[in-house]
C-alpha positions as CSV (number, residue, x, y, z in Angstrom):
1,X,-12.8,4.1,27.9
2,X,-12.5,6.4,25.2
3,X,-11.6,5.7,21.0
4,X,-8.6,7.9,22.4
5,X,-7.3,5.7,24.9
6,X,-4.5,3.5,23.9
7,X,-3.4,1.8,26.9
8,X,-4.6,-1.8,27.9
9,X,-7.1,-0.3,30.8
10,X,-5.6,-4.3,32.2
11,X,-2.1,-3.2,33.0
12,X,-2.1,0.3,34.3
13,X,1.4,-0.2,35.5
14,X,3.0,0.0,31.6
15,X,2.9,3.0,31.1
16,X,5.3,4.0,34.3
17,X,7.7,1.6,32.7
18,X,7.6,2.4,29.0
19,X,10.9,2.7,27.4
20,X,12.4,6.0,26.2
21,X,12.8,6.9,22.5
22,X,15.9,5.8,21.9
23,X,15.6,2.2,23.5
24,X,12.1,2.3,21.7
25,X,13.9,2.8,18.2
26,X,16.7,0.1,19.0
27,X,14.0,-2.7,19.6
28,X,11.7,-1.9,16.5
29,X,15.3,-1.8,14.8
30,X,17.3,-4.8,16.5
31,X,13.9,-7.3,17.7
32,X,12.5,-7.8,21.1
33,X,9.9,-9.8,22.9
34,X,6.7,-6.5,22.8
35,X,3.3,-8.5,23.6
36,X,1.0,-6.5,21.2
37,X,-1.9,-7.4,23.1
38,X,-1.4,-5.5,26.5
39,X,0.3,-2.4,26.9
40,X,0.7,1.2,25.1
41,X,-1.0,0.8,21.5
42,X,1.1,3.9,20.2
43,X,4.0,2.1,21.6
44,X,3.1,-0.9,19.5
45,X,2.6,0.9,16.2
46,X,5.7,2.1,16.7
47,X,7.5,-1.1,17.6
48,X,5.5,-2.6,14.2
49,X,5.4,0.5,11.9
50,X,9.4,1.4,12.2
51,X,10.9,-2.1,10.8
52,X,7.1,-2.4,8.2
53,X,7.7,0.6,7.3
54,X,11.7,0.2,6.3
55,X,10.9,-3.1,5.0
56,X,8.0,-1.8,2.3
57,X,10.4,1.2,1.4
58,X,13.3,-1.9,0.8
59,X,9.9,-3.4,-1.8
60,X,10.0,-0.5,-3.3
61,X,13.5,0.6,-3.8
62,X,13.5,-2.6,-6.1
63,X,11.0,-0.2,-8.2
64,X,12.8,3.1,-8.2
65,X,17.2,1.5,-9.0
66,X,15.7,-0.8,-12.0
67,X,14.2,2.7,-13.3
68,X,17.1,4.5,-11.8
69,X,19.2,2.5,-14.4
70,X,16.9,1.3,-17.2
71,X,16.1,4.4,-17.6
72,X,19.4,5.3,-19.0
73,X,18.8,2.2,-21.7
74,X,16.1,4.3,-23.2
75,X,12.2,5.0,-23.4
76,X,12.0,1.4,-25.1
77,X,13.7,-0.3,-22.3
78,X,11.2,1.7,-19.8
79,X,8.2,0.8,-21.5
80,X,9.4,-2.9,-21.6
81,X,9.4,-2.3,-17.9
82,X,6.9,-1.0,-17.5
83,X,4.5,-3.4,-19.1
84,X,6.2,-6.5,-17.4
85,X,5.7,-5.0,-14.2
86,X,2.4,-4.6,-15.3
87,X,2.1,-8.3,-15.2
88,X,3.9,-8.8,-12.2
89,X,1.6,-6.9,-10.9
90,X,-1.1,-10.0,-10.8
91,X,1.7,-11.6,-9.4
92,X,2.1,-9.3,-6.8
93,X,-1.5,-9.6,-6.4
94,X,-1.7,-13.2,-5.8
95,X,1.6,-13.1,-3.2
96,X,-0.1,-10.1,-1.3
97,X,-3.2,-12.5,-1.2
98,X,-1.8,-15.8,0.2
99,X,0.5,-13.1,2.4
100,X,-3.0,-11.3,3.8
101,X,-4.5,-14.7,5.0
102,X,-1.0,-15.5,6.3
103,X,-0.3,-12.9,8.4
104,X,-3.7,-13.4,9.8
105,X,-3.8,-16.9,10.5
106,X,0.3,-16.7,12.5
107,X,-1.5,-13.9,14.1
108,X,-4.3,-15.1,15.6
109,X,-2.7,-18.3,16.6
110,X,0.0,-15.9,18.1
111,X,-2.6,-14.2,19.9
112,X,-3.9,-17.7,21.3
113,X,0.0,-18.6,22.2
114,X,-0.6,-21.7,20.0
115,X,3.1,-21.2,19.2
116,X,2.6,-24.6,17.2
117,X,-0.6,-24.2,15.2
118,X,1.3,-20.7,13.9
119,X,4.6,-22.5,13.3
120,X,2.3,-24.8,11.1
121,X,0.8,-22.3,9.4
122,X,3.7,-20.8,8.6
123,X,4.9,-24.4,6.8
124,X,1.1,-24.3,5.2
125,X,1.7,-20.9,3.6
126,X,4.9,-21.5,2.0
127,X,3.7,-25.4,0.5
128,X,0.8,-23.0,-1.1
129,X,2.9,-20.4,-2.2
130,X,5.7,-22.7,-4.4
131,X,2.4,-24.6,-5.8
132,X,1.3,-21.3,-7.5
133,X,4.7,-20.0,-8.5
134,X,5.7,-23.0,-9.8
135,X,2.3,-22.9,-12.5
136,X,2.1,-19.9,-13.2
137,X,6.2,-19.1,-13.3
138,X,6.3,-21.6,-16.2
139,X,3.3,-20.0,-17.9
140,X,4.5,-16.6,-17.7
141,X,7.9,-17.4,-19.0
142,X,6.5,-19.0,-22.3
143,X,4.0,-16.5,-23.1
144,X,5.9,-13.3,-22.2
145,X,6.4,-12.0,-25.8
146,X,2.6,-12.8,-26.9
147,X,1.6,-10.7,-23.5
148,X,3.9,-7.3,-24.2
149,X,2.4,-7.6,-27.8
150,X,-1.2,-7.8,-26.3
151,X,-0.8,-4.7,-24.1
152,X,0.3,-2.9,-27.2
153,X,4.2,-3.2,-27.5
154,X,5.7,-2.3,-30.9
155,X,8.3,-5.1,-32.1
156,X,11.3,-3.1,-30.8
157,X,9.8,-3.0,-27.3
158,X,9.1,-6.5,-27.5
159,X,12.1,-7.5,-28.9
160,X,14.2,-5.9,-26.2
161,X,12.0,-6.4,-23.3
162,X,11.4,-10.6,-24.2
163,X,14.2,-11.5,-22.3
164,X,13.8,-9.6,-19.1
165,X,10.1,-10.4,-19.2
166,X,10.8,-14.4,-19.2
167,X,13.5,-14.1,-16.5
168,X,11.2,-12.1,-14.1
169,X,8.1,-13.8,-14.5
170,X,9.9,-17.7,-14.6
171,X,11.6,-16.4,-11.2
172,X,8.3,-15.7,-9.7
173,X,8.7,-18.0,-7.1
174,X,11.3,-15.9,-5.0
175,X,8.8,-13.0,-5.5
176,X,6.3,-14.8,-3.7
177,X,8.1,-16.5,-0.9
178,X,9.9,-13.0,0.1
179,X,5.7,-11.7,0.2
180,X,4.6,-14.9,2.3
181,X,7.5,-15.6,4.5
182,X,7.5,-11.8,5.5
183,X,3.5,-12.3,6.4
184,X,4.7,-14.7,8.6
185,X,7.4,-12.6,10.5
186,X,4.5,-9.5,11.0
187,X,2.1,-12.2,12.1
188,X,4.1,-13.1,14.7
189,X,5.3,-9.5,15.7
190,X,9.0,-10.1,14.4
191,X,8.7,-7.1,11.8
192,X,12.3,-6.7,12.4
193,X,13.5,-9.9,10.5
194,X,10.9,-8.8,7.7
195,X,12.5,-6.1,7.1
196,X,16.1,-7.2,7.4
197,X,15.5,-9.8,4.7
198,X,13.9,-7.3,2.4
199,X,17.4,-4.7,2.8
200,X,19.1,-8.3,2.2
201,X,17.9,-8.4,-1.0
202,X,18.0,-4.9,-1.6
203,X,21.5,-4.7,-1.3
204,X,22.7,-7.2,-3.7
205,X,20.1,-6.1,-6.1
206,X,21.9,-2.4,-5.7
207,X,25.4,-3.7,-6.2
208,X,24.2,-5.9,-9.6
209,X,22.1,-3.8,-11.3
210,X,24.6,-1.5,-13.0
211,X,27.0,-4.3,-12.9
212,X,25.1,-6.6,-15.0
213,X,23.1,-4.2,-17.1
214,X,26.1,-2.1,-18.2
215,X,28.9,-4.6,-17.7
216,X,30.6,-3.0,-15.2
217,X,34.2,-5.2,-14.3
218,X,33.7,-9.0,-15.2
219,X,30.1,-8.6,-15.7
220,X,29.0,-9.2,-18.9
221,X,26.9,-6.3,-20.4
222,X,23.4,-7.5,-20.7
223,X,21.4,-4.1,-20.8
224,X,17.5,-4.9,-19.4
225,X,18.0,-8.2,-19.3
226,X,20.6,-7.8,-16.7
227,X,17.9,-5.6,-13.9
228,X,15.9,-8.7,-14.7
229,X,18.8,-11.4,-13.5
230,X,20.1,-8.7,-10.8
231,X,16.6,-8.7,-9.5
232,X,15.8,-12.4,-9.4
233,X,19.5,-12.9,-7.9
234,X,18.4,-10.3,-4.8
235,X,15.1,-11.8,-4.1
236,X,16.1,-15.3,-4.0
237,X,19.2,-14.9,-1.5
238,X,16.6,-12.8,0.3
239,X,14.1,-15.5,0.5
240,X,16.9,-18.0,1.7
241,X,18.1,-16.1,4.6
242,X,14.1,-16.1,5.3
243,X,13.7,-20.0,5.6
244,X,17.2,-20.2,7.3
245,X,16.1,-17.8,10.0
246,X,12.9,-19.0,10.5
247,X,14.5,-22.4,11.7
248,X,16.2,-20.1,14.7
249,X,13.4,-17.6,15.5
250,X,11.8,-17.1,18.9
251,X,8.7,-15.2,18.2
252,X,8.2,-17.9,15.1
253,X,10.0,-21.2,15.0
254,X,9.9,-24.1,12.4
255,X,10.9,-27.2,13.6
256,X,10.9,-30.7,11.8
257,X,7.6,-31.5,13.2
258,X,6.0,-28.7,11.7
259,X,6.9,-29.9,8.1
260,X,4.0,-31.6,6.7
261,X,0.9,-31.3,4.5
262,X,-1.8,-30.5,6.3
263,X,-4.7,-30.0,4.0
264,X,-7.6,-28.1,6.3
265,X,-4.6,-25.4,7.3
266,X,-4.5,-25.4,3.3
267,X,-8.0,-25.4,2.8
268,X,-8.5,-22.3,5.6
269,X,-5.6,-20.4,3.5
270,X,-6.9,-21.0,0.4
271,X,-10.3,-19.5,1.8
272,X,-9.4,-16.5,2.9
273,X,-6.8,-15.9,0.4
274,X,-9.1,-16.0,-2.3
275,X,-10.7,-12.7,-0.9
276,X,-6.6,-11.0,-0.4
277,X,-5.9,-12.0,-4.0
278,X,-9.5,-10.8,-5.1
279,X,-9.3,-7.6,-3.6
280,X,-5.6,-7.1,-5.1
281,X,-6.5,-8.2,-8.8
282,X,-9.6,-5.9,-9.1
283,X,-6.7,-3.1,-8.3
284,X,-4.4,-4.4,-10.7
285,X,-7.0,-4.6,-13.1
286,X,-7.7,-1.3,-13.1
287,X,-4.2,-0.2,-13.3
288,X,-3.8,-3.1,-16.3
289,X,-6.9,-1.0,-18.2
290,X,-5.3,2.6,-17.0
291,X,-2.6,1.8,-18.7
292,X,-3.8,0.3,-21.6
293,X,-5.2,3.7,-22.2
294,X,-2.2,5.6,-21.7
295,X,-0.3,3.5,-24.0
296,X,-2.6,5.1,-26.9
297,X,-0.8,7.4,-26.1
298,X,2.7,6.7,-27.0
299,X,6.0,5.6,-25.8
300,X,6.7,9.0,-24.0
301,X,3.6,9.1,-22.0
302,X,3.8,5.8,-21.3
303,X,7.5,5.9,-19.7
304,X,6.3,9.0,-18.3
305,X,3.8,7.8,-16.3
306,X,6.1,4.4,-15.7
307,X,8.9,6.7,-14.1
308,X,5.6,8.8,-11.9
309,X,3.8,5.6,-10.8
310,X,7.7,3.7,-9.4
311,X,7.9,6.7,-7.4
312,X,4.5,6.4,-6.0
313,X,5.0,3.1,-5.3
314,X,8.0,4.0,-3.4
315,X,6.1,6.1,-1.0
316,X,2.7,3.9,-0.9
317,X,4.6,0.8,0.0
318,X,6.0,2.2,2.8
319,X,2.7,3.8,3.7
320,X,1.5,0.7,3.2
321,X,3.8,-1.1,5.5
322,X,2.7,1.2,8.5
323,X,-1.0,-0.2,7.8
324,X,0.2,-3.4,7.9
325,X,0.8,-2.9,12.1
326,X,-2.9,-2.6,12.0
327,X,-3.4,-6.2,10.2
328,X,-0.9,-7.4,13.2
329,X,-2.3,-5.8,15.9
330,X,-5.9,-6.5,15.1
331,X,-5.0,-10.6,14.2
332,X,-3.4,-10.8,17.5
333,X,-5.5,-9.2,20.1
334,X,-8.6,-10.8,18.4
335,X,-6.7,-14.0,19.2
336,X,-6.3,-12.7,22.7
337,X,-10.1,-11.7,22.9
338,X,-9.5,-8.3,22.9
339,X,-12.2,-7.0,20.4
340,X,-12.1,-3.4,21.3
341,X,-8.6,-3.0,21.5
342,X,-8.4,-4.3,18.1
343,X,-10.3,-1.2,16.7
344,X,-8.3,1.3,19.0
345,X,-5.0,0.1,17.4
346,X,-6.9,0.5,14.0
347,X,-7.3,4.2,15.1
348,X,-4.2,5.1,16.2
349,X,-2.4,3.6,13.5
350,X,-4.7,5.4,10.6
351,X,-3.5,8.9,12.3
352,X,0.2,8.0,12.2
353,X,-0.1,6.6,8.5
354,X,-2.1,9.8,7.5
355,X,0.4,12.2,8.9
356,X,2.9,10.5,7.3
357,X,0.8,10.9,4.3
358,X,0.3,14.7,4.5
359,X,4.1,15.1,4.3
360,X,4.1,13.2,1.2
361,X,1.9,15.3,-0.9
362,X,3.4,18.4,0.0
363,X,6.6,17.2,-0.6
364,X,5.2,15.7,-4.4
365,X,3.1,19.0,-5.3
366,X,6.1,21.3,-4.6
367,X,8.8,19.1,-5.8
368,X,7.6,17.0,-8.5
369,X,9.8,18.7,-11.4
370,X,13.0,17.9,-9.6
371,X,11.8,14.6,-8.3
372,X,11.1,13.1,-11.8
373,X,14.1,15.1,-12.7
374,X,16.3,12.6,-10.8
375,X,15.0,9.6,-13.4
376,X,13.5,11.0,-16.7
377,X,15.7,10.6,-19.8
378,X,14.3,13.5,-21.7
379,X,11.8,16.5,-21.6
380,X,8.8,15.4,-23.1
381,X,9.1,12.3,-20.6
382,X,9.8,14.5,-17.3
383,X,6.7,16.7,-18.5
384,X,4.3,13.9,-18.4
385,X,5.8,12.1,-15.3
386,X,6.2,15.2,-13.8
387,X,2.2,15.7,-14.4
388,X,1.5,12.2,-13.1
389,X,3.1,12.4,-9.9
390,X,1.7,15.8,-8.9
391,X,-1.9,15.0,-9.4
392,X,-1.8,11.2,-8.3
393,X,-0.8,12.9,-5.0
394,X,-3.5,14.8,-4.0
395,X,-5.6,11.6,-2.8
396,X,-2.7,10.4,-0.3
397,X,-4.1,12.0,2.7
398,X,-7.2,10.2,2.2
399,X,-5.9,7.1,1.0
400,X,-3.6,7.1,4.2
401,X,-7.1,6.1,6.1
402,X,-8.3,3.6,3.1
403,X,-4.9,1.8,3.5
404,X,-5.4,1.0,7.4
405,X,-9.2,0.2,7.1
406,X,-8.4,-2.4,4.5
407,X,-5.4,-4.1,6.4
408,X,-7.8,-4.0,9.6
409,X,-10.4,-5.9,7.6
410,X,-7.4,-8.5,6.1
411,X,-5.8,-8.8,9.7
412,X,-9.2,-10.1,10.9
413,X,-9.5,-12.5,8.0
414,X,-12.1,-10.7,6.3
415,X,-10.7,-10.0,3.0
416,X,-13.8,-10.5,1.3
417,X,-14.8,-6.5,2.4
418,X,-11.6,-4.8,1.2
419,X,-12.7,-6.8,-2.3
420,X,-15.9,-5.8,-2.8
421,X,-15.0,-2.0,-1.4
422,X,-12.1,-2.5,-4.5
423,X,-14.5,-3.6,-7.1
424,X,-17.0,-0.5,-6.3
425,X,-14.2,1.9,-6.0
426,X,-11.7,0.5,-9.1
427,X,-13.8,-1.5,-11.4
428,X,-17.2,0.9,-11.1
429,X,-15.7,4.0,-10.9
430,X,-11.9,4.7,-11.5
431,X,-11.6,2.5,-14.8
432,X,-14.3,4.0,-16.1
433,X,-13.5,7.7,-14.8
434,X,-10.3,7.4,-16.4
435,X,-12.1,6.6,-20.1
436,X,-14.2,9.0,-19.6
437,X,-12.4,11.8,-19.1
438,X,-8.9,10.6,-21.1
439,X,-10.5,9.8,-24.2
440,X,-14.0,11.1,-24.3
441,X,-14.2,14.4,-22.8
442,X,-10.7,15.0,-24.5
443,X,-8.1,15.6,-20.9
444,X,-5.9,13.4,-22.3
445,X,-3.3,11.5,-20.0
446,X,-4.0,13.8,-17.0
447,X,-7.8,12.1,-17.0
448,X,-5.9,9.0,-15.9
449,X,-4.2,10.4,-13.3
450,X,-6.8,12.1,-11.8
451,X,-9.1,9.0,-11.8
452,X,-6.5,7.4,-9.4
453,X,-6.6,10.5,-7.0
454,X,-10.4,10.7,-6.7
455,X,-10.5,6.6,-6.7
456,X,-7.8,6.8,-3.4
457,X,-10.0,9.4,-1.6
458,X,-13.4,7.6,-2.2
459,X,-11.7,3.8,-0.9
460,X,-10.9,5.9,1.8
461,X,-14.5,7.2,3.1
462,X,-16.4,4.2,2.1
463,X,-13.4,1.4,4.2
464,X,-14.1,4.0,7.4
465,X,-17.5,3.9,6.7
466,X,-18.1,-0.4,6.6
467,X,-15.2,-0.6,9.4
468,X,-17.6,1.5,12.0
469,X,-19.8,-1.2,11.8
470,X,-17.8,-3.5,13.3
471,X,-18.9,-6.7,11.6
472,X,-15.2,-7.8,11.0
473,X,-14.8,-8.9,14.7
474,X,-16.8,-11.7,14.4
475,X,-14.6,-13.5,11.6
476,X,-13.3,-16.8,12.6
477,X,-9.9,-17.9,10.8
């Protein structure tokens, strides 16, 4: 058996019966009953990586309308945006966490068929995950004008950025549900309703925010404050078609049994999800110090770089939602005692993600002008973002491998690796990379951006590096 070979050496007879193409497409798009651990691992990717991959570009596409239309409000309104999203960001951080150990408990209780234990998981995930909203929802809303002052807002940002900034950080909660309850749909394989949910809320975000932030028809006009309410409004009819469905599902389902405390499945997420938030704060950390040091440099470079980093985002989330069929494939067939076939989905998956990567930055280098184009309000603006998005892209190829690695490790339940790899990579070298070369060796803004390329590329060789070792499939969750 070869790293190559990705059929289940167990059931020869698959691959005579694998579906075609277009029967393929129509079950990663409509749901079907695929056992990820036996069978064709490319086929699996596929089934996985098609709906993760559509439901990360729907995370996203939050990202890129709010700038779409905030950025028509003006660089004050973008940099109000910007700097809340830089505290969402933790937030993010902490729903990607409890999401990590999430997906990798459902998983591996998937992979045992202990239909129940992952049904009760599920239950266990979302108890934790209204707990945390709920504290830090309340904090955030009260101290949102002290925290765009502290990351260097002038009164006029803060003054039109308050508003939006309480709504989106008090409404935290349907942020983290849509995050956890969509962990629980890739644990158990059902990708599909993850991504429908996601294009739920999508939608109605779509159709409000110009509605509410220009006052479009009966909608009053609220300018930013009306992406934040649009937003909120999108994500929490999202989350409710999540718990609705997951009382009907058949590769996950919730019944009135399953809904009770039951502190050691809390105590087992809590453990593990203290390495998926870990790893994601150090991360955000670094972007929180990056761009502190950009805001020295104004309100143009900052809404430059705002405008550059949404539309990374959109194209790193979706990459990032093609790793995550790693995370599932590796949770479930260590459930099924299927060690090796575990690392060969890890493979194949991190040469479909860094194809898919490869397009990406040619795409950015030749076309990042007329990308940013499509967003920026003014030159100066479109010059920096312009900059941003070019140069950020030459690590994707790389990064493309880091991405898989990680989810590999967080699929397994080892999310303490992918934290300390973050902490060398962000904290030790990127933070200080960018300081370095922005402010002391004089490159200005474009120091920044090339810390985060180099930073990508470097995550990339040292996740590959730890992964060969193969220490992560002896972790019990």
């Amino acid at each position: 058996m070869t790293g190559h070979d990705v059929t289940d050496p167990e059931k020869p007879e698959i691959q005579a019966r694998r579906p075609g193409l277009r029967a393929s497409v129509r079950e990663a798009l409509w749901g079907g009953h695929q056992d990820f651990t036996s069978g064709s691992l490319n086929r699996g990717v596929f089934l996985l990586a098609i709906p993760m991959v559509l439901e990360m570009a729907g995370e996203s596409l939050f990202v890129v309308v709010d700038a779409f239309f905030v950025g028509r409000l003006g660089s004050n309104a973008l940099a109000a945006l910007g700097l809340t999203e830089t505290f969402l960001a933790v937030v993010y951080s902490i729903a990607v966490g409890v999401a990590m150990s999430t997906t990798a408990l459902v998983a591996r209780r998937i992979g045992e068929k202990d239909e129940r234990g992952a049904a009760r998981a599920a239950v266990q995930a979302i108890i934790l995950a209204v707990g945390v909203a709920a504290i830090l929802g309340i904090s955030g809303s009260i101290a949102a004008p002290h925290l765009l002052r502290a990351m260097g807002a002038d009164e006029a940002t803060v003054a039109e950025g308050t508003m939006f900034a309480r709504i989106q950080l008090g409404g935290m909660v349907v942020i983290i549900l849509l995050f956890v309850n969509n962990a629980i749909y890739r644990g158990a394989g059902d990708a599909t309703m993850a991504m429908r949910s996601v294009w739920l809320a999508n939608s109605i975000n779509i159709v409000l925010d110009p509605m509410l932030i220009f006052g479009i028809g009966p909608f009053p006009e609220l300018g930013l404050t009306g992406a934040a309410v649009a937003t909120t409004t999108g994500r929490g009819i999202g989350v409710a078609f999540q718990l609705w469905s997951m009382s009907r599902g058949h590769r996950i389902r919730v019944t009135r049994e399953d809904l009770v405390f039951d502190a050691p499945v809390i105590k087992r997420l809590i453990s593990v999800s203290r390495g998926g938030v870990g790893q994601m704060l150090v991360s955000q950390v670094s972007y929180i110090g990056s761009i502190r040091i950009l805001a020295t440099f104004g309100a143009v470079v900052l809404a430059g770089y705002v405008l550059a980093i949404r539309i990374v985002i959109f194209i790193l989330l979706p990459a990032w939602g093609l790793a995550n069929a790693a995370a599932t494939l590796v949770g479930q067939n260590l459930g099924a005692g299927k060690p090796d076939r575990s690392e060969r989905a890890v493979y194949v998956t991190g040469i479909w993600n860094m194809t898919f990567m490869a397009v990406i930055t040619i795409v950015f280098v030749a076309f990042a002008g007329p990308i940013i184009g499509i967003f920026a309000p003014d030159p100066e603006t479109h010059a920096v973002g312009t900059r941003a998005l070019r140069i950020i892209s030459y690590g994707y190829i790389f990064y493309a491998w880091g991405m898989v690695t990680m989810q590999a490790f967080n699929g397994a339940g080892d999310t303490g690796t992918p934290t300390r790899i973050n902490i060398f990579v962000f904290w030790l070298f990127q933070l200080p990379l960018a300081w370095v070369l922005a402010m002391v060796l004089d490159v200005g803004p474009d120091g920044v951006f090339w810390s985060f390329a180099l930073a990508y590329s470097l995550s990339a060789a040292v996740g590959l590096y730890i992964f060969r070792k193969g220490r992560w499939k002896e972790k019990e969750v």
